[in-house]
N, C-alpha and C positions, 0 to 999 in steps of 0.2 A: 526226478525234477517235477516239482507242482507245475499248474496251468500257467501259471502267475509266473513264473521265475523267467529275469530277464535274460535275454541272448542275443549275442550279436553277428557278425556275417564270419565269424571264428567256428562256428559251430558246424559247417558246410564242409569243413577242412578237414585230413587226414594227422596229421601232425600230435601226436600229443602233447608237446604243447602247446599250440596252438589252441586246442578242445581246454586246455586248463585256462584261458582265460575268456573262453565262449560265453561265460555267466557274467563275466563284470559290466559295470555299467559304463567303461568308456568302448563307444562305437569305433571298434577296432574294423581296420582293413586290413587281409592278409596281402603282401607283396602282387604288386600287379598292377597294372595300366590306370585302371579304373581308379584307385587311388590318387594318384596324381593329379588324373583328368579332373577329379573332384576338386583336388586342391587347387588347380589353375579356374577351373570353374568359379570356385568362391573365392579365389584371392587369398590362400592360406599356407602356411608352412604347413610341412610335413612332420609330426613326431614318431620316431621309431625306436622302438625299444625291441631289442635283439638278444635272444637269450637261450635256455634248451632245459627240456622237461626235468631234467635231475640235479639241475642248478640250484642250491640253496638259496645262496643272496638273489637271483631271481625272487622265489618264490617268498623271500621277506619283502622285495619292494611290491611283488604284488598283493600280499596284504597289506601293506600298508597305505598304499597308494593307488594301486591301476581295481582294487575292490572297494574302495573308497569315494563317496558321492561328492566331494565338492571339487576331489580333483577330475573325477571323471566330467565334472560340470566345462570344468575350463578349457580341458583337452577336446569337447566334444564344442565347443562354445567357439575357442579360437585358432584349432589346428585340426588338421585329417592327421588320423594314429595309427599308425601298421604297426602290428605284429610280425617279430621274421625269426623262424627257427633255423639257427644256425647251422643244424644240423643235414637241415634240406637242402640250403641257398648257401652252400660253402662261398661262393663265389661273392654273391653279394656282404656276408660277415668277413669277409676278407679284406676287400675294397674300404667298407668302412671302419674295421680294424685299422686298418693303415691311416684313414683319418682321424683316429682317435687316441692314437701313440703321437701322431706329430704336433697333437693339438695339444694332449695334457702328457705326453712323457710316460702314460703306459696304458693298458687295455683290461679287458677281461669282461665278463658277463655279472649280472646283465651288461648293456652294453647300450647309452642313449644315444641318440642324433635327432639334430635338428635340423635341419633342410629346405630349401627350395623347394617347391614344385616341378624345377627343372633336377631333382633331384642333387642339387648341389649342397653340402652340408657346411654351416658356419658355429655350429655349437656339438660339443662331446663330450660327453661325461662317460660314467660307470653307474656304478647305484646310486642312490640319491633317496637323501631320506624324504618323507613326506615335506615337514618344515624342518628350517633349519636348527642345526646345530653344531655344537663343538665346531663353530669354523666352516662349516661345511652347507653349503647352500640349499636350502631346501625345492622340492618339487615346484609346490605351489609357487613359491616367490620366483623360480626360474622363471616358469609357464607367464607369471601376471609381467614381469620383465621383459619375455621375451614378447609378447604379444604386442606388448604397447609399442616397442621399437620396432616390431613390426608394421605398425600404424604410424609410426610418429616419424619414426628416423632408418627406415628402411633403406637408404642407400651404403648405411656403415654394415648393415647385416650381407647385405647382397656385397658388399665389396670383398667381406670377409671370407664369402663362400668362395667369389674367384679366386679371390688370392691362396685358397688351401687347397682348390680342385686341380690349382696351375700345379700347384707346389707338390702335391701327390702324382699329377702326369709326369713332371719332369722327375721326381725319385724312379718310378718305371721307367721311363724312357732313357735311362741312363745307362749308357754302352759298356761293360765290363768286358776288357779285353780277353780273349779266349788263354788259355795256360795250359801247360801241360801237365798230366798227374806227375808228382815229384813222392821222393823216397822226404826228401826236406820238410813237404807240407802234412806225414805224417808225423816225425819225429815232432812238431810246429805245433801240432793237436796236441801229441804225446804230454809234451812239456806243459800245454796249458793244464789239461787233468791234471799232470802232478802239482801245480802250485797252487789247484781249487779245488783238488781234495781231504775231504772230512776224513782224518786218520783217523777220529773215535769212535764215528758214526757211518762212516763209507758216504757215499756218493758226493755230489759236489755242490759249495756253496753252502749256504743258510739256509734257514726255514726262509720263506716253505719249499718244501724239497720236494720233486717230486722225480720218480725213480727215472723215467727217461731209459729205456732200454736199449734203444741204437748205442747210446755212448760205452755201455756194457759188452753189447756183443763186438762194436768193433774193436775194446781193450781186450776182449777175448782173442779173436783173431788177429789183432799185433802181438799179442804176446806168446801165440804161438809160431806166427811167421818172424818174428826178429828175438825169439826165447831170449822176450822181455820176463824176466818176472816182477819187476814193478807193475805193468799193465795187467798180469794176472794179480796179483793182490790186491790193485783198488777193485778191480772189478769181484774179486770172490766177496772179498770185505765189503761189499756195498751189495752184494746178493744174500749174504749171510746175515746181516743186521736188516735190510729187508723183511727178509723173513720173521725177524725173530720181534719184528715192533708190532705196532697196532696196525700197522698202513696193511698189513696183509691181515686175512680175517681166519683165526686158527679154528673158529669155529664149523666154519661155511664155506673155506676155500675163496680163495682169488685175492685179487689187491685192490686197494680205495685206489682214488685217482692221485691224491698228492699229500705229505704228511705237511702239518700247520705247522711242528718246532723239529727239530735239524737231526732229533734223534730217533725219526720215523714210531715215534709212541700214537700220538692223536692224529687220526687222517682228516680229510674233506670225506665224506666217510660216502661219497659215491662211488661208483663201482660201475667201470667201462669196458664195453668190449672191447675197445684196441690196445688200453693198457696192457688186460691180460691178455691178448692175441701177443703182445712184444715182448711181455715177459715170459710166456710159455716158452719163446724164440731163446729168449737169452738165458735162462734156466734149463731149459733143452741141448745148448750147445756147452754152457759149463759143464753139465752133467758127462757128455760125449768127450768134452776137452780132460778132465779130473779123473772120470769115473767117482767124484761124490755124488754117493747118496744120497745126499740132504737135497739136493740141486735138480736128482729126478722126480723127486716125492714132492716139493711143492710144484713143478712143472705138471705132475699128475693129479694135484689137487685144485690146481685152477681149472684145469682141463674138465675134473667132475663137476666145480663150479659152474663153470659155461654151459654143460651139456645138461647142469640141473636146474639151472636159473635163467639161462638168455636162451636155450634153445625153442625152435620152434617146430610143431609137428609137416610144417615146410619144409625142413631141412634147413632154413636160416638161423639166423643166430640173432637175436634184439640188440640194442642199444645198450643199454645198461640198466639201473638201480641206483635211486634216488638216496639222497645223503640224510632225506627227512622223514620219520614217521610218525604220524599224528601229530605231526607240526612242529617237530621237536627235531634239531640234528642229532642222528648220533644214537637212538633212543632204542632202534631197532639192536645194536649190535654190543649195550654195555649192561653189565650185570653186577649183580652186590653177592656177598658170598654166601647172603640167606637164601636168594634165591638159587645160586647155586645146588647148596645143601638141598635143599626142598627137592631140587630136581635128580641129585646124584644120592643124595642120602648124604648123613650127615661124617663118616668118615669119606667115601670115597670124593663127597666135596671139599672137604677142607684138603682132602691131597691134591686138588684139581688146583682148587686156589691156592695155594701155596705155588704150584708150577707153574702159573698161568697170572702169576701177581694180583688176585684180583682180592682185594682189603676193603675193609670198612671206611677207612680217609679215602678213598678211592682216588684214579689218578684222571679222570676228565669229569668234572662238574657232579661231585659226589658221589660217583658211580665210578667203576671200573671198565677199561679196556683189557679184555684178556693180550696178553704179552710173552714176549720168551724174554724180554732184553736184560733182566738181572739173573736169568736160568743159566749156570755156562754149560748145563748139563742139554743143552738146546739140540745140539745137532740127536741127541739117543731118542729114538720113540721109547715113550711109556706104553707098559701091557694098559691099557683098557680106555688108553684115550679115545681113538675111535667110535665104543659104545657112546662116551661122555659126549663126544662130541656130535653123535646122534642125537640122544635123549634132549641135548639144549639146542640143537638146530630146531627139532620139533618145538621145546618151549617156546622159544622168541618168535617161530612164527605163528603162533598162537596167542602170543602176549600184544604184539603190533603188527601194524601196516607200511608192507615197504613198496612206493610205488614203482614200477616198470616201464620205462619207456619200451616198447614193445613194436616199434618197427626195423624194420632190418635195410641196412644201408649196405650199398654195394662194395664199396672202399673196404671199409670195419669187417663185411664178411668175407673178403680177399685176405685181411691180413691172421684172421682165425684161418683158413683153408690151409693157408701159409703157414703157420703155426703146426697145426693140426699133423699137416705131411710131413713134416720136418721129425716132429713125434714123433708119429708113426713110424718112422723109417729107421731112426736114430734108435727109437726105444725096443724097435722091434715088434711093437703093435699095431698088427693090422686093424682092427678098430678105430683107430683113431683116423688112418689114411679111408679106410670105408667111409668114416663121416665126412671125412671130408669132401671125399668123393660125390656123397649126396649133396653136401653142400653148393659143391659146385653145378652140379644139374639143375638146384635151384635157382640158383643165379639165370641161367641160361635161361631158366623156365620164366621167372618171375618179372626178372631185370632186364632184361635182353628184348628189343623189336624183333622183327623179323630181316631186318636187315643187317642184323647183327651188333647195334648200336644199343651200348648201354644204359641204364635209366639210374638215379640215384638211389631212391628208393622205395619200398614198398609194403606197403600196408595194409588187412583186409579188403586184402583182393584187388589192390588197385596199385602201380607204376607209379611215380612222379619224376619231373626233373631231367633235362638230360643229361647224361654222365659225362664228370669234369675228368681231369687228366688225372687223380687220384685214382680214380674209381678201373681206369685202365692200365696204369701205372703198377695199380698193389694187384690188379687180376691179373695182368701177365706174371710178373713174379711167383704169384702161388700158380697157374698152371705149370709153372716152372720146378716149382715142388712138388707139384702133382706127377710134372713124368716121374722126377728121381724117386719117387717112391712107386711107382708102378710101371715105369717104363712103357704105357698105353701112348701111342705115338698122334692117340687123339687128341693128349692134352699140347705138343711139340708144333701140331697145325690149328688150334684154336689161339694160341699165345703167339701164331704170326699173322692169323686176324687180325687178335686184336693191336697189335704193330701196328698194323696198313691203316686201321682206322686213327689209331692215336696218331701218325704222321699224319693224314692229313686234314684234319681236327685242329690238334693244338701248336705242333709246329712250326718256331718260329724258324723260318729258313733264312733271312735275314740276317738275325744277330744274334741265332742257335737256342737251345733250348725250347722247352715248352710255357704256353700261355695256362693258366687255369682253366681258365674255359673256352668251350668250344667257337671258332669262326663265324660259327651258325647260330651260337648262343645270343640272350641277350645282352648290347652294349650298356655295359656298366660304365662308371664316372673313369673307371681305367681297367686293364686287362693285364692283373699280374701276371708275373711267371717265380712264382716263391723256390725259393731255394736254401731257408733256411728251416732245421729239425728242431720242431717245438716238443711238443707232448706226443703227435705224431712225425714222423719224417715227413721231409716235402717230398712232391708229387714227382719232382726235378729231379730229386736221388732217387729215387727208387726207378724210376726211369731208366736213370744210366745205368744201375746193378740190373735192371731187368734185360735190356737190351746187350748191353755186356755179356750177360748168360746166355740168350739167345741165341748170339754172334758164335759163342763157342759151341752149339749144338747145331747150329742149322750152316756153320760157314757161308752163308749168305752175304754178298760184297756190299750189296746195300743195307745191310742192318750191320753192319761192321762200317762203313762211313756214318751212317747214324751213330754209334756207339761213339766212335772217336769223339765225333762233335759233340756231344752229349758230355763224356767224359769231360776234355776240354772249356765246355763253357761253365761246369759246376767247379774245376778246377783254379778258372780266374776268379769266382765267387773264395773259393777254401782260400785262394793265395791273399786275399784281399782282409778273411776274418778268420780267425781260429779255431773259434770256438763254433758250433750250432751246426757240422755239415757231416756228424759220422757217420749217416749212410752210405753219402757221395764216397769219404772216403773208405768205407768197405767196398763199395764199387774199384778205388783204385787200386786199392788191395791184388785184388784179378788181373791186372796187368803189371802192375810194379814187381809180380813175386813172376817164379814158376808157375808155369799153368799145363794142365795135363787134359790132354784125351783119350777116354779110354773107352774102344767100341769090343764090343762081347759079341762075338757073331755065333749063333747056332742054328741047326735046323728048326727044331720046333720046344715049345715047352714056355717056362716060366725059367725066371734068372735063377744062375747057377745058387747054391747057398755062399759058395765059396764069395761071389762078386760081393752081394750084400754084404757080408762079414766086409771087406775091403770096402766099402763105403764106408759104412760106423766106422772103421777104424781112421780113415785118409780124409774124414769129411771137409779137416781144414784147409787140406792140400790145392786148393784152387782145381779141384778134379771134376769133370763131368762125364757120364758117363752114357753110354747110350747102346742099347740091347736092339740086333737086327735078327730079325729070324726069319723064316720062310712066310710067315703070317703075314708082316708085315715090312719085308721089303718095297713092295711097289710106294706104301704112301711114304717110310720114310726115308725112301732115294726120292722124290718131288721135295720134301720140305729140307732134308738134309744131304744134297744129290755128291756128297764127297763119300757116303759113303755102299756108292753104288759100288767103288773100286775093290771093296771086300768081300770075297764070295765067299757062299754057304756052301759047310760040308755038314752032309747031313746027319754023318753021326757024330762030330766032331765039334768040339768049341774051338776057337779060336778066339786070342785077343791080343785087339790091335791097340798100342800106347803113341801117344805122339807128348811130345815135350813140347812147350812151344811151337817150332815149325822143326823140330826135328822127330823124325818118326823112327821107330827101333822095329826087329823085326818079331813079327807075329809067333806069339807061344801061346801055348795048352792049357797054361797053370798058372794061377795068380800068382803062385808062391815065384815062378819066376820073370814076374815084372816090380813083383810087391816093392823092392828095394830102389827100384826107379821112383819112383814116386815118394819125393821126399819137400 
């Protein structure tokens, strides 16, 4: 940065992006009191533009517009301008999400608002080109429009904002009667998948498509609990063409965030952690469900992905990788078959390119995406791709620049931990559960007060935020994967912490469910409680499946009335829509089916090999399992005191199975309960 180079009160901040727009010349404010106060000070709307570091169409309206001097003139002339990273202030992109769907019919980043001082917003847009065109209203003509009706005819603005701010309380405040999980409200989901899925292309819907994992994993686990094989075919079918498009990166491992046409070829060519934290999930359990191989091999190559690109020497995991390099989408990850050649040499490139489609017409803007989608030879590995795919991992990072959002979010790194132990357990690699395992001390370390309350996120060396119902939501859950893969009874009383906090935090005990943010947080224009599966699952299901698990390992009577009502009030949400709530109903899944327990009692040591084999095999079984031994009886009769009634022989295994509430009696040998559990 020369002496001279301008900056604004962005530059003070943690945020990457927030730092990316520190140099422009409109005098931005990051979220916060002082902003407002200003705006009531001088008598001015509020402009907010709400976006996140690896956002493309962000990063075009801010060249075009927020580094541009006559907008920044006007912006700084007739409104106070916040900057809000979505990624920090879930809470706050949420609330005004919700005002930005009811105003124009749908949402996405960037993400504009115009508002009150009292923070009440009357105008929403999306991007927005500097001036106008094709139809579409430009920056400047908004800004000089809205300024002057701000001067002129300010009681139509101000009526506006009541009237959306009512109209957004009353959608929250709106009572959905509680329901109970039903065998109905699956078949109800079931049905909708079959009439909106892509038989050519797998997954559901049209471009743009984006892969959405929950809906995969719960057609996995219907189809093995109701030996659906429809529900296994869309979901293979929609794993397997995954794979085999541009949305996943054959070179680099992992997956873009969403494909732009319907045949998963060209992605948004960003690349998130929690995508592949859900697809390692759903790639991990096909593999366990099939035993294909294609299905553990990319689950293992995201996994190298993340641990090569978003990991940090913290033990966290970053955000993701940007969709743009040297200002170009897409530029980092497409290649022409010269440069190929050059890199592989001139036979073993042209065999590269041939298997990998990548041509002279090329198939995104002159240039190729490597691809498997006309290979039917897709699921064989070739001898020597892996060199290839060395040698041009090195080239492209040497050819451009991909930028990193580089802070670690507490939520995103729950659901890798999650991920990770799932792996680990499933695949048989301890590696994977060790990382995880670090990971999670990170959390503890980095994320975590001293009083046990979580932060959202964190960044050279510093916390922000306090942690929303996500963030406790996706932690309990992956401690929950953390015991089944280590049976450490530390992770069994950390995940009923974090319970007691999340009840009495977000907790609506009123009308059931959770709020977004915390009681103690700040009061937003309203205080959701979401319940519907976007790109991540809500906070709501994963809640219930978290607490649900819980319930079967701790028998605790109050995290078993939590659960009910939990279950319950996501269930009159599923009876109400069809589509958007596959995690809730994986949650019901665990009560609609058979459910087993199974305690392994021994004196002392590590779990039998035998138990683990009977995991990987009964994963789908609604089975939990929980290992007592002389070590750790005392803490885990406190957190799970049912099974104080099992005593240790000390040379002797024992295992106890219960069905439901029927309990069978105690044998020596997997081999004979294995047939119970079905």
């Amino acid at each position: 940065m020369t002496t001279n180079e301008k900056t604004n009160r962005l530059i003070n901040e943690k945020s990457p992006y927030l730092l990316q727009h520190a140099h422009n010349p409109v005098d931005w404010y990051p979220w916060g009191e002082e902003a407002f106060k200003k705006a009531k000070a001088l008598d001015r709307p509020v402009f907010m533009s709400i976006g996140y570091s690896t956002c493309h169409w962000c990063h075009v309206m801010a060249h075009e517009s927020f580094e541009d001097e006559a907008v920044a003139e006007i912006l700084n002339r007739d409104f106070i301008s916040v900057k809000l990273d979505r990624e920090e202030r879930p809470d706050v992109d949420e609330v005004y999400m919700q005002v930005c769907q009811a105003m124009t019919g749908s949402g996405g980043w960037p993400m504009t608002i115009i508002m009150t001082p009292e923070k009440k917003p009357f105008y929403a847009a999306t991007y927005l080109p500097k001036s106008s065109r094709y139809g579409r209203i430009g920056l400047i003509e908004l800004l000089d429009a809205i300024s002057y009706s701000w001067k002129t005819k300010r009681e139509g603005l101000l009526r506006d904002s009541e009237q959306i701010s009512e109209y957004i309380n009353q959608g929250e405040n709106e009572h959905i009667s509680q329901a109970e999980p039903s065998h109905e409200q699956l078949s109800l989901a079931m049905n909708w998948f079959q009439r909106m899925f892509d038989e050519n292309f797998g997954g559901f819907g049209s471009a743009p498509k984006f892969p959405i994992p929950h809906n995969l994993i719960f057609l996995l686990k219907y189809s093995f609990l109701e030996q659906n094989k429809n529900a296994l075919d869309m979901a293979e079918h929609s794993l397997c063409q995954m794979y085999r498009g541009g949305i996943f990166d054959h070179i680099g491992g992992g997956f873009s965030r969403y494909s732009t046409d319907s045949m998963w070829l060209a992605p948004h060519f960003e690349k998130m952690l929690y995508d592949n934290a859900m697809l390692i999930w759903a790639y991990t359990d096909a593999y366990a469900l099939t035993l294909r191989q294609l299905y553990k091999r990319v689950a293992e190559r995201c996994i190298d992905y993340v641990l090569l690109e978003l990991y940090d020497e913290t033990g966290l995991f970053h955000c993701g990788q940007d969709a743009d390099s040297d200002g170009i989408e897409g530029k980092y990850y497409v290649f022409s078959p010269a440069e190929v050649e050059e890199v592989l040499g001139q036979q073993e490139g042209r065999v590269f390119c041939g298997r990998f489609d990548i041509t002279d017409k090329g198939n995104f803007e002159g240039m190729s995406i490597p691809n498997l989608l006309k290979n039917p030879t897709y699921e064989q590995e070739s001898e020597g791709d892996e060199k290839s795919f060395e040698k041009l991992y090195e080239y492209r990072l040497e050819r451009s620049f991909l930028h990193k959002d580089d802070k670690a979010l507490c939520s995103w790194n729950a659901l890798m931990i999650a991920a990770l132990a799932r792996a680990g357990r499933l695949f048989g690699k301890k590696e994977y559960i060790q990382t995880a395992e670090k990971a999670q001390k990170a959390i503890e370390k980095h994320l975590t007060d001293k009083s046990g309350r979580l932060k959202i996120r964190w960044r050279e060396g510093e916390s922000a935020n306090d942690g929303q119902l996500d963030d406790y939501a996706f932690l309990g859950l992956a401690l929950l994967e953390l015991y089944a893969s280590t049976f450490d009874v530390s992770y069994l009383s950390r995940a009923v912490e974090v319970w007691k906090v999340m009840g009495e935090l977000f907790l609506d005990e009123e009308n059931g469910g959770f709020f977004m943010y915390s009681s103690e947080g700040e009061k937003l224009l309203t205080r959701p409680k979401p319940t519907y599966d976007g790109a991540l699952p809500s906070g709501n299901a994963v809640a219930g499946l978290f607490l649900q698990r819980l319930f079967a390992y701790t028998g605790q009577e109050d995290i078993r009335l939590a659960s009910e009502s939990q279950l319950g009030f996501l269930a009159g949400f599923a009876q109400r829509e069809k589509a958007g709530h596959s995690m809730a109903l994986l949650a019901f899944t665990e009560v609609l089916y058979p459910s087993f327990q199974l305690v392994c009692v021994m004196g002392e040591g590590e779990a039998p090999q035998e138990l683990l084999e009977l995991i990987s095999r009964k994963f789908m079984c609604n089975l939990m399992v929980i290992l007592k031994t002389s070590e750790n009886e005392r803490e885990l009769s406190e957190i799970a005191p049912f099974t104080a009634a099992y005593p240790i022989q000390e040379k002797e295994c024992r295992y106890y199975l219960c069905r439901g509430n029927t309990c069978y009696e105690p044998k020596k040998s997997i081999k004979d309960i294995e047939s119970l559990i079905v």
